[in-house]
KOLTOR-598003 format. One record per atom (N, C-alpha, C): residue number from 0; atom name; z, y, x. Coordinates in steps of 0.2 Angstrom, whole numbers. Layout:
N
resi_name_Z_Y_X
NUM_CA_Z_Y_X
...
***
This chain:
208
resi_name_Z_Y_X
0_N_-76_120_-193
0_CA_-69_117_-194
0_C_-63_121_-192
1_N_-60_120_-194
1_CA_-52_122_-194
1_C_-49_122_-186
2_N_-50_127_-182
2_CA_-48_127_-177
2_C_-38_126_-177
3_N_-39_132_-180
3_CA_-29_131_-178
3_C_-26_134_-184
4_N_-18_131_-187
4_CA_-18_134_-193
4_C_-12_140_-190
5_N_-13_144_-192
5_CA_-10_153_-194
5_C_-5_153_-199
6_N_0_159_-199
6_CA_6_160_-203
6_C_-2_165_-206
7_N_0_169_-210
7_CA_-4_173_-214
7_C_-4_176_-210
8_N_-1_183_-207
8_CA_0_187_-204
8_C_-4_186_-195
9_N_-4_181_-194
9_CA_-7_180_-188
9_C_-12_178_-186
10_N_-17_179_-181
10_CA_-21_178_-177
10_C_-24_176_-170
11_N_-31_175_-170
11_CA_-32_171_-163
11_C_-34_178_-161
12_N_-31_177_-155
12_CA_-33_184_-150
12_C_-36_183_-145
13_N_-34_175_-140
13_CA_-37_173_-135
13_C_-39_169_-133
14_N_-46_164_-129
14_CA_-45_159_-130
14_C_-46_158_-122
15_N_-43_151_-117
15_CA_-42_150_-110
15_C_-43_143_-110
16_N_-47_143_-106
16_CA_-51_137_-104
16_C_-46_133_-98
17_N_-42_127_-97
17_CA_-37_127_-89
17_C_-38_118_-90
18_N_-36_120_-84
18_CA_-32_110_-82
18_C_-26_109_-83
19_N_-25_104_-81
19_CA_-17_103_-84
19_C_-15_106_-78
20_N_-14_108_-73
20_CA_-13_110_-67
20_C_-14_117_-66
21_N_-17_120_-71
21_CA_-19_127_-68
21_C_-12_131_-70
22_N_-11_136_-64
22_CA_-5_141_-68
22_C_-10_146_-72
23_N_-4_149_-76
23_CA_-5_152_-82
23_C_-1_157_-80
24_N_-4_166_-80
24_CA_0_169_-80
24_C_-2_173_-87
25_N_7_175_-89
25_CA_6_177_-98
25_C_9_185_-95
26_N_5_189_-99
26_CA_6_196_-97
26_C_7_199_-103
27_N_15_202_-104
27_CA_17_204_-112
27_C_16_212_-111
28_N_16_216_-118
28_CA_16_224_-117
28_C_20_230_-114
29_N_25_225_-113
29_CA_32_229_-109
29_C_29_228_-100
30_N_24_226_-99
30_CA_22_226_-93
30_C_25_221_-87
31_N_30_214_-91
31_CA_29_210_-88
31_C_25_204_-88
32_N_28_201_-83
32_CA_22_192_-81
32_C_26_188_-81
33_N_24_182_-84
33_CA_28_175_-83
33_C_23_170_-82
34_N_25_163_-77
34_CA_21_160_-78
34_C_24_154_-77
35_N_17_149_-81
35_CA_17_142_-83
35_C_14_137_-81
36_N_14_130_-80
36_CA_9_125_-77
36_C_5_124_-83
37_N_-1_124_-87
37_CA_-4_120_-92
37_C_0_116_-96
38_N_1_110_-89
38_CA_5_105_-94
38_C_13_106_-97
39_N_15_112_-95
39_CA_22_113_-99
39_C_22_116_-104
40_N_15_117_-108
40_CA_14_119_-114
40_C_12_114_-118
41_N_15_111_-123
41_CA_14_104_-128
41_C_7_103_-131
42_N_5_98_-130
42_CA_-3_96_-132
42_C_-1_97_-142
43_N_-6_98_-143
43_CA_-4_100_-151
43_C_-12_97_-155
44_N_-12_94_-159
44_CA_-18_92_-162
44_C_-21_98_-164
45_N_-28_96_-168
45_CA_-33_103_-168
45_C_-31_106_-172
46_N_-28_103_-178
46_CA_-25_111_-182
46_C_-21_112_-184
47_N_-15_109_-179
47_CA_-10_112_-178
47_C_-6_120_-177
48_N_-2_120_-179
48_CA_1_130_-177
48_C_2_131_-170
49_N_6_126_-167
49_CA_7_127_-161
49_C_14_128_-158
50_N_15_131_-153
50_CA_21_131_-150
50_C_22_141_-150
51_N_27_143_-153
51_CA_30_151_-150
51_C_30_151_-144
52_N_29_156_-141
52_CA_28_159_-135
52_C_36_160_-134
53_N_38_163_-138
53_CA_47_163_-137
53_C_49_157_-137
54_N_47_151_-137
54_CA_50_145_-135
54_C_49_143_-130
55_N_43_144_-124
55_CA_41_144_-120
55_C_44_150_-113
56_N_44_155_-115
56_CA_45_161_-110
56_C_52_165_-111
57_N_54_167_-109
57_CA_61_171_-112
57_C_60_178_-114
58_N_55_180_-118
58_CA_54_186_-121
58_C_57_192_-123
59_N_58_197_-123
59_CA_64_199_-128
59_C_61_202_-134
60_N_67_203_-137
60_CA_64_206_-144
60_C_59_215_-143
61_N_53_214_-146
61_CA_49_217_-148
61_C_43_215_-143
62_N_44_210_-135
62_CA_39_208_-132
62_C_33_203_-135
63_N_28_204_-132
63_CA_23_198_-135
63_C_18_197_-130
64_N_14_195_-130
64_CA_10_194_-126
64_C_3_196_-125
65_N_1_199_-121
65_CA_-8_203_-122
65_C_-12_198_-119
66_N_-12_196_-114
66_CA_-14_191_-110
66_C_-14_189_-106
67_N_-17_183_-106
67_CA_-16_177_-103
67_C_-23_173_-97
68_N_-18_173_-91
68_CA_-25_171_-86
68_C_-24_168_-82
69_N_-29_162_-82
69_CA_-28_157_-79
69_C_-31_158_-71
70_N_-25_154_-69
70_CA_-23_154_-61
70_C_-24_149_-58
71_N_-30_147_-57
71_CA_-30_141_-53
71_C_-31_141_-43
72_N_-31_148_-42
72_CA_-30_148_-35
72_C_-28_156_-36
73_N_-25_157_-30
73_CA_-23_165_-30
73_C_-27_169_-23
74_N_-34_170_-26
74_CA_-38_170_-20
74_C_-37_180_-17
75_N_-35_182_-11
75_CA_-34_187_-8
75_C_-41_193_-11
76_N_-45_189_-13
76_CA_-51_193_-13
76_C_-55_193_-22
77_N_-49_193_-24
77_CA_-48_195_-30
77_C_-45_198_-35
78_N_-46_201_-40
78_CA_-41_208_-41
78_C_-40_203_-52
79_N_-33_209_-51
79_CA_-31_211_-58
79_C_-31_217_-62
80_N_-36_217_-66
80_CA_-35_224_-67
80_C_-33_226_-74
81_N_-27_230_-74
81_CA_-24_232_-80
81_C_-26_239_-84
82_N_-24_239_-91
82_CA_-28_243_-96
82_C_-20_245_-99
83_N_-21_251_-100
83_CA_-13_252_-107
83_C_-17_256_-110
84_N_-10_255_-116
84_CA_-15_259_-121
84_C_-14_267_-122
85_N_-10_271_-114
85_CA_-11_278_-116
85_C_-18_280_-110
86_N_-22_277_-107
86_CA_-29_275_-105
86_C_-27_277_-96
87_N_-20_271_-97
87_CA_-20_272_-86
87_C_-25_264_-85
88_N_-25_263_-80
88_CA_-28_259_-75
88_C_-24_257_-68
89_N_-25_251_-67
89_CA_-22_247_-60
89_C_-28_241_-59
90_N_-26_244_-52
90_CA_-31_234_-48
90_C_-24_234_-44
91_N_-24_227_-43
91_CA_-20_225_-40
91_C_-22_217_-37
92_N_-22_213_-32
92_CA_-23_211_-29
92_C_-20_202_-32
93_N_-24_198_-34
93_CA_-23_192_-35
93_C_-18_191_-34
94_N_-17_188_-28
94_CA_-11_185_-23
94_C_-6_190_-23
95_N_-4_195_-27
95_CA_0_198_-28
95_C_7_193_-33
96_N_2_190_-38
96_CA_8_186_-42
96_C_7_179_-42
97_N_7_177_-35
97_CA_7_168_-34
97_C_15_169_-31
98_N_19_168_-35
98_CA_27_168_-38
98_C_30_164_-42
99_N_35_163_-45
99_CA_37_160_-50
99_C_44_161_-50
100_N_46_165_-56
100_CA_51_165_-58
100_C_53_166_-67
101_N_58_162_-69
101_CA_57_161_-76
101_C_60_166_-80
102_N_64_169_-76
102_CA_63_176_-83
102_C_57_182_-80
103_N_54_180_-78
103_CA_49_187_-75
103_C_50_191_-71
104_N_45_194_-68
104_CA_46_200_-69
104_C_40_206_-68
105_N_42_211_-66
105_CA_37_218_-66
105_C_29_215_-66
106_N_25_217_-68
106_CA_17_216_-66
106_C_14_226_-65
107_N_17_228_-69
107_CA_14_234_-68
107_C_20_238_-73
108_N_20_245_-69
108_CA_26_249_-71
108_C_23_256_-78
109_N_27_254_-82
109_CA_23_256_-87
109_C_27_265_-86
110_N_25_269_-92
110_CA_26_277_-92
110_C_33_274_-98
111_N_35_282_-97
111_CA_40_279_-106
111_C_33_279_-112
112_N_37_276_-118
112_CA_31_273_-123
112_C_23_274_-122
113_N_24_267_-116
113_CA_17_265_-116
113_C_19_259_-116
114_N_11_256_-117
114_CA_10_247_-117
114_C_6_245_-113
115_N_5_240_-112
115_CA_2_237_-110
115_C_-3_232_-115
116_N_-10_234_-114
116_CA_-14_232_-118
116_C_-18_226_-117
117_N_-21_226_-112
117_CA_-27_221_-107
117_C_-26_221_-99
118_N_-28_214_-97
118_CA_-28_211_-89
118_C_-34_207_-90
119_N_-39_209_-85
119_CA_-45_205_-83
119_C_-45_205_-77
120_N_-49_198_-74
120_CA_-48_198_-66
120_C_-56_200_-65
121_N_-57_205_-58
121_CA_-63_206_-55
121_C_-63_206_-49
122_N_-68_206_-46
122_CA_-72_204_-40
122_C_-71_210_-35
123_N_-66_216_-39
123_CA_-68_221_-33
123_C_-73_227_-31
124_N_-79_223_-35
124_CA_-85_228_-38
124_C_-88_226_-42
125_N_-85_228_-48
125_CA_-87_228_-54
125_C_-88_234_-55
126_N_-92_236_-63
126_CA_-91_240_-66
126_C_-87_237_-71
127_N_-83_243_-73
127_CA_-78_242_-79
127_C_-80_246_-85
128_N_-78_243_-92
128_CA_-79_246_-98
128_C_-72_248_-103
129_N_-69_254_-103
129_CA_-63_255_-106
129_C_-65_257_-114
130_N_-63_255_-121
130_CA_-64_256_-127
130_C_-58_260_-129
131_N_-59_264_-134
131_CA_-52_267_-138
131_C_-53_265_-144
132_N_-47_265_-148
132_CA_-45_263_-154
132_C_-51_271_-158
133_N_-50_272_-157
133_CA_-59_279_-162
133_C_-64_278_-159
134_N_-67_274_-156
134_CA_-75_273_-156
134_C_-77_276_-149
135_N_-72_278_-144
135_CA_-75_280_-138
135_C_-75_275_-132
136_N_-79_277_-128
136_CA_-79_270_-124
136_C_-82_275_-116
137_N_-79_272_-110
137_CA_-82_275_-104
137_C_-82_269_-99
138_N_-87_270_-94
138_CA_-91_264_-90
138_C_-89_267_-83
139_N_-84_264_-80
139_CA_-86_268_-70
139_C_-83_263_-66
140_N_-86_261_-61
140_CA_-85_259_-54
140_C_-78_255_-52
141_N_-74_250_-53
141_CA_-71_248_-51
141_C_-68_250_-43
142_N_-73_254_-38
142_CA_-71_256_-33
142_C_-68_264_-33
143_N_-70_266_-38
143_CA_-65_272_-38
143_C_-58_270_-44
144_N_-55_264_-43
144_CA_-49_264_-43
144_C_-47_259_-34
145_N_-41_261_-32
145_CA_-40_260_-27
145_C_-35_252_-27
146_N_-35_247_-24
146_CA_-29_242_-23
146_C_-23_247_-24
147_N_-16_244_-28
147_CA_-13_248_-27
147_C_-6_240_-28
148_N_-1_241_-28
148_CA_6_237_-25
148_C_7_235_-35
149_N_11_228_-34
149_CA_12_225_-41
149_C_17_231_-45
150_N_20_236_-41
150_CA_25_240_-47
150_C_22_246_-47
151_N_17_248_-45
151_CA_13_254_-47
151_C_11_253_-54
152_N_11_260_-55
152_CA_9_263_-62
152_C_1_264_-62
153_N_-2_266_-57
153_CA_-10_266_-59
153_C_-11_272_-59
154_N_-19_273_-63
154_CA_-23_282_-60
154_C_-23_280_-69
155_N_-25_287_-70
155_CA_-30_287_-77
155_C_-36_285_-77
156_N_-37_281_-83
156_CA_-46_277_-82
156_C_-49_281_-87
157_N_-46_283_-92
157_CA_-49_287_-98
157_C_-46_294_-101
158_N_-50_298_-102
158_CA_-44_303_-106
158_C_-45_300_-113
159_N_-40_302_-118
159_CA_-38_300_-124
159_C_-40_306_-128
160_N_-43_308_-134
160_CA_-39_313_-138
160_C_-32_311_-141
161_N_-31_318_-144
161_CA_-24_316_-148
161_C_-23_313_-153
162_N_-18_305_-152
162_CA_-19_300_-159
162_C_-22_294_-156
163_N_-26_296_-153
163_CA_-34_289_-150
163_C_-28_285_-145
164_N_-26_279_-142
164_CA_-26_276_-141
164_C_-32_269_-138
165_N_-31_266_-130
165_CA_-36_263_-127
165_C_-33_256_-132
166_N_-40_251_-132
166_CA_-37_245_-137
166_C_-41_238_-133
167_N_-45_241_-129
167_CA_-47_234_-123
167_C_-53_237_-119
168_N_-52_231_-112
168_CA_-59_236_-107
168_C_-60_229_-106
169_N_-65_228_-101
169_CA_-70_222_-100
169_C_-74_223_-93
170_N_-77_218_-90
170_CA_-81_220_-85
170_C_-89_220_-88
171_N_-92_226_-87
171_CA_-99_228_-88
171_C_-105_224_-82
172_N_-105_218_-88
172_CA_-109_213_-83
172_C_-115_216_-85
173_N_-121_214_-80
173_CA_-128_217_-82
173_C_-131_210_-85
174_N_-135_212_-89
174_CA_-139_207_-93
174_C_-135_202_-98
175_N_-130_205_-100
175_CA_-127_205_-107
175_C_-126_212_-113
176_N_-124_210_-119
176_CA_-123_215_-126
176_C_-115_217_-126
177_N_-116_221_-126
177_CA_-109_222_-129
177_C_-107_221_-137
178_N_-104_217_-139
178_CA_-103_218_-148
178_C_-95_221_-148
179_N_-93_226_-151
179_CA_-89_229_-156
179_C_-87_227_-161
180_N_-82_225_-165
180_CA_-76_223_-173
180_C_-72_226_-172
181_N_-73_230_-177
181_CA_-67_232_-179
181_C_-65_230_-185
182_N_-57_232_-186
182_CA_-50_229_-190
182_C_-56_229_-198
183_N_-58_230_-199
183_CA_-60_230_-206
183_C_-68_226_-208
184_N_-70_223_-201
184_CA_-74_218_-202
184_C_-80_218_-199
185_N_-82_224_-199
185_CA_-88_228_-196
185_C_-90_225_-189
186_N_-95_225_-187
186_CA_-98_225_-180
186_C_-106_226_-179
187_N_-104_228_-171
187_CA_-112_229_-171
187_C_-112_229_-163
188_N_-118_227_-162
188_CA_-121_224_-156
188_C_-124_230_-153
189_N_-124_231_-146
189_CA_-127_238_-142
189_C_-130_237_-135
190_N_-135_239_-131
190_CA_-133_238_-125
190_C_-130_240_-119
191_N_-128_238_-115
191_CA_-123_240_-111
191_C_-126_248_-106
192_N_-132_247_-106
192_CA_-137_252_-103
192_C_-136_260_-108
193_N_-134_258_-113
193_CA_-132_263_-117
193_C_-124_269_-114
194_N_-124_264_-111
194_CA_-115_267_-108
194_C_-117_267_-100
195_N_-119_274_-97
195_CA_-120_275_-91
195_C_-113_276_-85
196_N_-114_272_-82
196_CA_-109_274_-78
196_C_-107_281_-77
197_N_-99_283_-76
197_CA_-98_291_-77
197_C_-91_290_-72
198_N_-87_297_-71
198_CA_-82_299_-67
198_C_-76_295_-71
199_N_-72_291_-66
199_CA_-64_288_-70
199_C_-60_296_-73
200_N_-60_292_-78
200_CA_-53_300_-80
200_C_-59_305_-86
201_N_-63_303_-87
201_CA_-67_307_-91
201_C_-64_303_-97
202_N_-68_305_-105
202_CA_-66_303_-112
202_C_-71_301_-113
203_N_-78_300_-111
203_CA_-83_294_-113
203_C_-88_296_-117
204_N_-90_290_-119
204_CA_-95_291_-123
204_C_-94_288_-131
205_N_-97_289_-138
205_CA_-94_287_-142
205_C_-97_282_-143
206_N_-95_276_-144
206_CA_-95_267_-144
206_C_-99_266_-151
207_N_-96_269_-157
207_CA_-96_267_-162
207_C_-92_272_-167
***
């Protein structure tokens, strides 16, 4: 059935499971955070459009949002780990954004034309999995990145070639598949074992 209806041009990017109570932190490309209660965002029937995020946050023109993660406690022993798409990395410490201010601000300090692409939360010790927009992909140890403060800029996770932008990373859970799609419809299923853990700051391995 008909989950949500779409302008043409648009799509579902994320989906977040919350209570009405849980905060919502929305992480746009410009490298800020804003955040909301659940229930300040309008119940919408199922296939409904929904509500702009510019009516909800104070965005500015060309901001959007990459993602969205639900905050139900801001536990000390828990991290945020950020992706751009020139291939830096951050961890930065949960309880670093139990805040609230309504125009935002900083989450992580970007370079001139970078973005911000991905925020997943980890445990601290994970293994991380960073992809690039051409088919390379590299695996390494969330302990060789270091906690670092909410306006840092990060280490490198990935080298890039020239043109290749990072487009999403993920924590490499064991006794899961990794599936791959790209823009043209394709995918394909692989195992994670395929992708050995290697040195941060390498260019990887090729994904697809």
């Amino acid at each position: 059935v008909q989950g949500a209806r779409l302008k043409e041009e648009d799509l579902v990017q994320e989906i977040v499971h919350v209570t009405a109570h849980s905060h919502l932190l929305f992480f746009s490309n410009l490298g800020k955070v804003y955040r909301l209660r659940a229930h300040e965002i309008p119940i919408k029937e199922r296939n409904a459009r929904g509500t702009p995020a510019v009516n909800l946050l104070p965005l500015e023109p060309g901001e959007n949002i990459q993602a969205v993660i639900d905050a139900r406690g801001f536990s000390e022993s828990e991290y945020l780990l950020f992706a751009t798409r020139s291939g830096q990395v951050k961890k930065t410490p949960l309880s670093e954004y139990d805040k609230s201010r309504r125009e935002g601000f900083i989450a992580i300090n970007l370079h001139p034309g970078d973005q911000l692409v991905r925020v997943i939360r980890t445990s601290g010790d994970e293994d991380l999995l960073l992809v690039s927009r051409g088919g390379m992909a590299i695996r390494f140890s969330e302990s060789e990145v270091r906690p670092m403060g909410r306006s840092a800029a990060g280490v490198r996770g990935m080298r890039l070639k020239s043109g290749d932008l990072l487009v999403s990373c993920d924590v490499a859970r064991e006794g899961v598949d990794l599936l791959i799609v790209t823009d043209a419809g394709y995918g394909k299923r692989t195992k994670l074992e395929h992708f050995h853990a290697q040195a941060r700051g390498g260019q990887g391995v090729r994904g697809i």
